[in-house]
N, C-alpha and C positions, 0 to 999 in steps of 0.2 A: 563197397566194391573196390577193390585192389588195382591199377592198373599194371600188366603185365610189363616188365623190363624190355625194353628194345634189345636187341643180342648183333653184334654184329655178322654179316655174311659172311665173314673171311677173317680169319684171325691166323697169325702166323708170326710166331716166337722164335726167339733164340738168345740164349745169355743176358736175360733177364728182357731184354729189349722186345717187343711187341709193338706188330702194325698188324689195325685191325680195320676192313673196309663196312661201311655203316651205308645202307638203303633209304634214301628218303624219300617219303611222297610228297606231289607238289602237285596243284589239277586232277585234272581228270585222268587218271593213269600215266602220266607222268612221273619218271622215276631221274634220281640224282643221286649219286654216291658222294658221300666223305670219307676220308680214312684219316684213323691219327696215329701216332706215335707218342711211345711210351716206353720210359727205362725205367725197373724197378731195382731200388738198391736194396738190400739186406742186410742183416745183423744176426748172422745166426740163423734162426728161421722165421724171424720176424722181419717185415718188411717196412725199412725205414722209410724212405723218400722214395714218392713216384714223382718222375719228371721226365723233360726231354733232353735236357743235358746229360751228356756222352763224352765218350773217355774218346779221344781222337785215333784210338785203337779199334774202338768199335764203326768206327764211319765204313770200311770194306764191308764188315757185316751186317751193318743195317743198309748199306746199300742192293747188297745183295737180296737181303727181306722184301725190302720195297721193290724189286724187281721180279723174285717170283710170286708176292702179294698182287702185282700191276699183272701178270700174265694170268695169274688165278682169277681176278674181277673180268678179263675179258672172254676166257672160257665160261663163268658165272651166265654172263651176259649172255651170250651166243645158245648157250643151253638156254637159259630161259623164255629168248627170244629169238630163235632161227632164222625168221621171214626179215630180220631187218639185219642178215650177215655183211651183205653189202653196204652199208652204215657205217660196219665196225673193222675197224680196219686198223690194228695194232702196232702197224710197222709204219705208218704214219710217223711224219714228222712231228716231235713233240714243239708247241706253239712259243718259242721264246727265244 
């Protein structure tokens, strides 16, 4: 028996670069997000190097990914779980 590939919840591209938010379980219905990041280079239509290094041209545009990837996980959230909107609260100060 085969076990099925995990897929991320949210995946969101632009000029090669992709952030994609990943669901994990943990307990008893207990849920955690990761996300990663990923630049894919090319050669034609072959894809040479996947990595996280970026051309210092791209940091506007992957900033911007990772901001409407972060607004997309907490609408995710919110639809999934209604009852606990007052929990989630996006415009929170981010912790650092």
């Amino acid at each position: 028996m085969t076990e099925e590939k995990q897929q991320p919840i949210i995946k969101n591209w632009n000029n090669g670069s992709t952030v994609s938010v990943w669901e994990n379980k943990k307990g008893e219905g207990d849920v955690y997000y990761s996300v990663s990041i990923l630049h894919k280079y090319k050669k034609g239509e072959e894809v040479v190097k996947e990595t996280l290094h970026i051309f210092p041209d791209d940091l506007l545009m992957l900033a911007e990914l990772c901001r409407v990837t972060y607004n997309d996980l907490w609408a995710y959230r919110y639809k999934k779980d209604p009852a606990k909107k007052d929990e989630m609260k996006p415009e929170d100060e981010i912790p650092w």
